[in-house]
N, C-alpha and C positions, 0 to 999 in steps of 0.2 A: 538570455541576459537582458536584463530592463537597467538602463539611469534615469532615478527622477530627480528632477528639480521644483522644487516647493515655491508655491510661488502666492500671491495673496488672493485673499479670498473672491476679490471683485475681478480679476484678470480670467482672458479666454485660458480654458488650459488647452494644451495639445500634445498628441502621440505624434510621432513619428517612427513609421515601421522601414526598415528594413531588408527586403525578401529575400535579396541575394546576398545579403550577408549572415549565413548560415555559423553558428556560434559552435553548435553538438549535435549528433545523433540523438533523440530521443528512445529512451529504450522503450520497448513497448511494453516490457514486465512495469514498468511505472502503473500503469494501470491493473493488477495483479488485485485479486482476491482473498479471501481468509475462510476457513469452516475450522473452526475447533468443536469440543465435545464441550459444548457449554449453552446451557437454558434449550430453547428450542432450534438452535443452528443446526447441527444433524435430524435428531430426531423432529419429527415436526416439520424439518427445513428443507433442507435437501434429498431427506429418507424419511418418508410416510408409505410405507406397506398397509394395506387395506382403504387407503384411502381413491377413491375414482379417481382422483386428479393424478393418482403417480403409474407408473407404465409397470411393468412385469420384473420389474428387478427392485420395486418400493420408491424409484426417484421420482420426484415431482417435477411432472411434466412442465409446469410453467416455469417456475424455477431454472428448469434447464434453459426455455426461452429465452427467459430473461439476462440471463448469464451470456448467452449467443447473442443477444442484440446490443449487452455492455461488448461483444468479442473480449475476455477475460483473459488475456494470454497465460499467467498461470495463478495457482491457488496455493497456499500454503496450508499447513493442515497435519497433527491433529490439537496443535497448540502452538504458543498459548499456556498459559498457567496447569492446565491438564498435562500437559506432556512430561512433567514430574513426578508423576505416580504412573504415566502409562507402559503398559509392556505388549509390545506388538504383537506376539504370539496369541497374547487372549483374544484378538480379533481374526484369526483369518483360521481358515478349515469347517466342519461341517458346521453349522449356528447352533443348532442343537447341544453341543459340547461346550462351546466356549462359554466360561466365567464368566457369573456377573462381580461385581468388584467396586468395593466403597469406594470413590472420589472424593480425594480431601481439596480442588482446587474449592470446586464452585458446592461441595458438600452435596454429593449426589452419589445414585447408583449405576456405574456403567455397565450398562449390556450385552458389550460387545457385538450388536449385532449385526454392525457397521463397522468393518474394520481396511485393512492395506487395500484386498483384494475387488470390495466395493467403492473405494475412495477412485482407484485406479479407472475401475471402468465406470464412472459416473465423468472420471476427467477426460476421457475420452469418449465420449457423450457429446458432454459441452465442447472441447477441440479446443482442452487446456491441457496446460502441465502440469503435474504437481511438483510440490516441494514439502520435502519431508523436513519435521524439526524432533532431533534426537532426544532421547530421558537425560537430561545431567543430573535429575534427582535423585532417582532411585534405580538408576539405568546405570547397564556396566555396559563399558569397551566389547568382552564378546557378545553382547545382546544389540549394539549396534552395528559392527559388523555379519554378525548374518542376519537381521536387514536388509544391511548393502545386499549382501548376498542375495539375499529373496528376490528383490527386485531387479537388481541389475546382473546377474548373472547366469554367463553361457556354459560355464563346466556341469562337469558331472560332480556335483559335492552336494551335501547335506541338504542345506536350507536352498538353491537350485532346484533341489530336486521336490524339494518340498513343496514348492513354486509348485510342478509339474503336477506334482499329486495334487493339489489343489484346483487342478482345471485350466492353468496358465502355464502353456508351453513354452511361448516368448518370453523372454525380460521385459520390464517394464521400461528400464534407462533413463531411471529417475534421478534428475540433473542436477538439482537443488537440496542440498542437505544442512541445517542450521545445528551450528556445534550449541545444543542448549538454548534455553528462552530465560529471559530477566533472572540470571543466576541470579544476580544481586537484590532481588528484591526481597524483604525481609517477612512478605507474605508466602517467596517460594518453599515447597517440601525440600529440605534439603541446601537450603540456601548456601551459598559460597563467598567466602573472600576472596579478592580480585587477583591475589598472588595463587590463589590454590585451584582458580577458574581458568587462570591462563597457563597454568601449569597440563592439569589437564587435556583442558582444549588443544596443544600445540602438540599433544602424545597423540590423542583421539586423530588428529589430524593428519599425522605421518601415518598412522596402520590405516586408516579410512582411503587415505593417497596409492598406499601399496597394492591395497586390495581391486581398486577400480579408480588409479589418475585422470578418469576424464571428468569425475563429476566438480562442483563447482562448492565449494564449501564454505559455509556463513559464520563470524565469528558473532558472537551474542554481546555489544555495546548495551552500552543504557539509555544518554537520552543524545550522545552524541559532543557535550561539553562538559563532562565530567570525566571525577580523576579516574574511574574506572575504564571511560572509554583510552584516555592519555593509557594506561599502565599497561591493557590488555593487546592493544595497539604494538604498542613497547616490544613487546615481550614477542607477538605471535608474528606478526607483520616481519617476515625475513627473508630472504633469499636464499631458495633451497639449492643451495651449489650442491648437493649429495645427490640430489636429484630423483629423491625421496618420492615427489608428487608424478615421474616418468618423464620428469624434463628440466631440468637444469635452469631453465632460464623463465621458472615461474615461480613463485611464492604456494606454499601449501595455506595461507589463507590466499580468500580469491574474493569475498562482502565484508563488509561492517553493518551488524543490524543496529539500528537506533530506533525505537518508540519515542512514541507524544502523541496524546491525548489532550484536547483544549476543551473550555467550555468556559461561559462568564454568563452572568445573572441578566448582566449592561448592556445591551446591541452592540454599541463599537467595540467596547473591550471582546465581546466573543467574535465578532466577525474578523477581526485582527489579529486574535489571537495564534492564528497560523503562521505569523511571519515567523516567531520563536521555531516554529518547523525548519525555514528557510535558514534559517540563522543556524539552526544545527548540523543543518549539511553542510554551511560554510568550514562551521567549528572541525564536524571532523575529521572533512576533509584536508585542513590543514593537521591534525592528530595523524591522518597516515601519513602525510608526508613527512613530521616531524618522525614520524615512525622509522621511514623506509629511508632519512637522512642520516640517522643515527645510527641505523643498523646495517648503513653502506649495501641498501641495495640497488644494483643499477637500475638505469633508465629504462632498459631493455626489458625489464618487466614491471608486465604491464600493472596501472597500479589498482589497489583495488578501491571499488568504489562502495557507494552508500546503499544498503539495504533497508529500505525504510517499511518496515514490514509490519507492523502495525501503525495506524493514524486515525483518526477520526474524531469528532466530535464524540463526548464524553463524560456525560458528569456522573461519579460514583455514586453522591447521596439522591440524586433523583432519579437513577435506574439503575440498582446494586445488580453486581456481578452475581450472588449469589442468587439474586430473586429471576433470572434472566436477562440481566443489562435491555430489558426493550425501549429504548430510546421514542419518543412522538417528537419529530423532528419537526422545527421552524421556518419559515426564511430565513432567519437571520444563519440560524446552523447552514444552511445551503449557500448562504453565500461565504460558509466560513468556509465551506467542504471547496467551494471554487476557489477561494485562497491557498487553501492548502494544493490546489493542482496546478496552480500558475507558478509557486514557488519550485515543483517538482520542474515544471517545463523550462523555468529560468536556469534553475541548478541541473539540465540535463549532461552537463556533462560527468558530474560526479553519482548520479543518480542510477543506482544499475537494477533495481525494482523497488518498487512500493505495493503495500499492501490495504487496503482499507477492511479495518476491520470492525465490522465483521461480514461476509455476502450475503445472510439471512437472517433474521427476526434479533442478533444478537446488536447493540447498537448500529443497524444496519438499515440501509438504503429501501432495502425488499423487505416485507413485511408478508407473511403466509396467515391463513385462515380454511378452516376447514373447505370454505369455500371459491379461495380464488388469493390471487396476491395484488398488494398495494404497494403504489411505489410513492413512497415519501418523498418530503422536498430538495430532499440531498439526492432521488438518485438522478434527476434532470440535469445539474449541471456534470455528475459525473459521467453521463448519456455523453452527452456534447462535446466533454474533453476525450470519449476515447475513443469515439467516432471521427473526431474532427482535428484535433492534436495532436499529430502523429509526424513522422518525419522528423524535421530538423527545426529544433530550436534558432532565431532568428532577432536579429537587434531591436532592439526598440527603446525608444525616448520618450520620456512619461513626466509632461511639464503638469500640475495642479497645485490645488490645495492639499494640507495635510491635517490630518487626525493629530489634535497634539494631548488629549485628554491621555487616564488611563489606561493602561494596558495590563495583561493577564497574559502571563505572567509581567510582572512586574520589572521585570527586566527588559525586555522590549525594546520599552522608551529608549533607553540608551543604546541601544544593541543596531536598531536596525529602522528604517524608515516606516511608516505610517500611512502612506497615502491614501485619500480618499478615492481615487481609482487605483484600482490594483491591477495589472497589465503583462500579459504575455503574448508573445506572438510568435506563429508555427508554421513551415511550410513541406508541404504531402510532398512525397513522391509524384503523384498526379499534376504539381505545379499550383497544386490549391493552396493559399494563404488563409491560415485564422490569425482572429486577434480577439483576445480572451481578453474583457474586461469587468473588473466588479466595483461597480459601485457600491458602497458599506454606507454613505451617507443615508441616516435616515430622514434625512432634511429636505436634500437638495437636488436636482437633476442639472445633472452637467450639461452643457452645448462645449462641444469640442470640436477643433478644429484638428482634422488627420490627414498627414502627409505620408503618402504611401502608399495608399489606394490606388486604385485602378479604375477609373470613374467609367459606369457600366452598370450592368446587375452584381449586387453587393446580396449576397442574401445574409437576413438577418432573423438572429436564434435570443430568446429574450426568457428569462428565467425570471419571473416576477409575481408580487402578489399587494394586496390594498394593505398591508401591513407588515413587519419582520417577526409580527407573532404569529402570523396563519398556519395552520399543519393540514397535509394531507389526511381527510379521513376516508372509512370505505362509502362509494357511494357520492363522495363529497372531496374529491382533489381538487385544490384549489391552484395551488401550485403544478403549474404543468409549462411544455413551452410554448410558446409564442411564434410564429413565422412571419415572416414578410421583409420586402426589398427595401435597397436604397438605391440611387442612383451614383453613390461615391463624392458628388459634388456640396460644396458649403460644410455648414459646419451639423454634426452628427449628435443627438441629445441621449447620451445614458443614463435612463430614470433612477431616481432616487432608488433605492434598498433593491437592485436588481444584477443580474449577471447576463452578459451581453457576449455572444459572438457572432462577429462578424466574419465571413469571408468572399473571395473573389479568386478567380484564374490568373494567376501573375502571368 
């Protein structure tokens, strides 16, 4: 949780942090992953067979690295707009067999040649989780439950067993399951009105509960302040007194997913444009409570929180989904991407994963080549938030100027503050404090004065470049990060167009 106060242009500004005033748990799913079957994110991405860089099951060795060095706690996967036409069966058993199959998301041919049973042990590779997202397109209730079945299931029945015949003796115990992706969107196969989505959803829900009440089940919002997310909310958001889910005193839903996608042509307006993120968690998270007020369900269960499972920087017409969404990211995107992790760490209490999407070549951080992979300027700060932002979200007092121009979306401006440093602060289990700062001015370099520190060795983490239009290329990353100390005393300069963590041993 951050207050700021706006203050004029010629005054010192200053932070004051907090460290034992410990606000939420930060979940560590916040920093959560994405692979769907779209442009080169599987193929190419994560599964390159033939290629020297990948190991004896086709994954790409660095890829995995690099996924180990974000520590990725889980991925979601295999959509996304794809999982409308998909049928999990066409992926898993001998390769040789399995279907190839027109794809109407992204207009492609899937091969199936990557399906459950390689997703699974490529996520246990990396020493992530997966999360599964169900067909509400073209997918039936028994084609989702044995799923469930495949994966998480110890009996002797059918699709278990099937499991077995396939080479996998164990369940997987796959914990994450999304009832459907952007029903509402009018691009989906299959698309749904919001009374016949949560009709649904709340049916799927109870036989999904029955079959295996320990997994954790995601209801499909839109962007988090719309009548969709208010209706479906409404409806699904109950208190299972029947005790349907194996327990009485839980709700059979347990997320709320909400996307958003920013991008602006403008520096400020794209670097700011993440608060609208933050503003959506606030919304719907006031949407379940209006939910679970109306629908008389107690305190005692526990309530459910924000699944933000797609984000990222994003513009459609200069990298269509269809064409492969490959984004060539900016500083300015990078310092949006730091925006969008500081609002996650502010709102940790509502916050129960987030996803960035996508992990590979798809508007993504990592970028693969025949020959090796690139990491663009967005994945530096995402480096640093999930290395170093971890623990417990913490107070902090954020005196500056403010951004009062344009904003993207356009609602913004009214919705939610602007400031020209944008301010989270976190404190480890280990006793370590950060403090996430981004400067968005393309102007100006702050000198701040910071209360809170521990005046000492401060190591400092500096995500910058000579301009907000530089991109990383191969050969040629421009954007990387920065090291070096402070001593904690006088007053602290955060450069113009740059992203800044500091921390210290409270």
């Amino acid at each position: 949780m951050a207050s700021f106060t706006r203050i004029p242009d010629d005054q010192t500004p200053s932070i004051i942090v907090h460290p034992d005033h410990e606000i939420a748990k930060i979940n560590d799913n916040i920093y959560g992953g994405f692979t769907e079957h779209m442009g080169r994110c599987i193929y190419g991405g994560i599964y390159d067979p033939g290629n020297p860089l990948s190991d004896e099951d086709g994954f790409r060795k660095d890829v995995i690295e690099a996924m180990k060095d974000l520590n990725v706690p889980v991925v979601r996967y295999p959509g996304g707009n794809f999982v409308a036409t998909y049928h999990w069966l066409d992926g898993v058993g001998p390769k040789e067999k399995r279907p190839k199959r027109p794809e109407l998301a992204w207009l492609g041919i899937e091969p199936n040649s990557f399906g459950t049973d390689e997703f699974m042990k490529w996520c246990k590779v990396v020493g992530t989780e997966p999360y599964l997202c169900l067909n509400f397109g073209t997918g039936t209730l028994d084609e989702a439950l044995a799923w469930l079945e495949y994966c998480n299931s110890t009996q002797d029945t059918y699709y278990a067993n099937l499991r077995r015949q396939n080479g996998h003796e164990e369940p997987y115990n796959v914990k994450y399951w999304a009832l459907g992706n952007e029903c509402w969107g009018p691009w989906q196969v299959a698309q749904q009105t919001q009374q016949d989505y949560a009709k649904q959803a709340y049916q799927w829900a109870k036989a999904l509960k029955l079959l295996d009440p320990t997994i954790t089940l995601i209801l499909c919002g839109e962007t988090g302040y719309s009548s969709w997310d208010h209706y479906v909310l409404k409806e699904c958001v109950k208190w299972d007194v029947h005790g349907l889910s194996g327990d009485s005193t839980k709700s059979l839903i347990d997320m709320h997913s909400i996307h958003i996608y920013t991008a602006s042509a403008t520096h400020l307006a794209n670097a700011t444009a993440p608060r609208a993120a933050e503003r959506a968690i606030q919304m719907a998270s006031a949407l379940i409570d209006l939910a679970r007020i109306e629908n008389g369900v107690p305190e005692t269960v526990p309530k459910q929180t924000v699944c933000f499972d797609e984000w990222n920087v994003w513009d459609p017409v200069r990298a269509p989904g269809e064409k492969g969404a490959e984004e060539s990211y900016t500083l300015s995107d990078a310092l949006a991407v730091s925006v969008f992790l500081n609002g996650f760490v502010r709102q940790a209490k509502d916050v129960g994963m987030a996803n960035i999407a996508q992990s590979v070549n798809v508007i993504s951080p990592l970028m693969t080549s025949t020959e090796g992979v690139l990491k663009q300027t967005t994945w530096w700060p995402l480096l640093l938030f999930s290395k170093y932002m971890r623990g417990h979200s913490v107070a902090v007092n954020v005196r500056c100027p403010e951004y009062t121009g344009v904003t993207d979306p356009k609602w913004v401006r009214a919705t939610i503050e602007t400031p020209f440093l944008d301010v989270c602060a976190a404190k480890m289990e280990d006793g370590w404090v950060g403090l996430a700062v981004t400067n968005v001015s393309e102007e100006k370099d702050f000198e701040v004065r910071i209360d809170g520190v521990k005046e000492g060795k401060v190591d400092v983490y500096v995500v910058g470049g000579e301009n907000v239009s530089v991109v990383n290329k191969k050969g040629d990353e421009k954007v990387r990060i920065e090291e070096s100390s402070w001593d904690g005393k006088g007053l602290f300069k955060f450069a113009k167009h740059s992203f800044t963590l500091l921390r210290w041993k409270h």
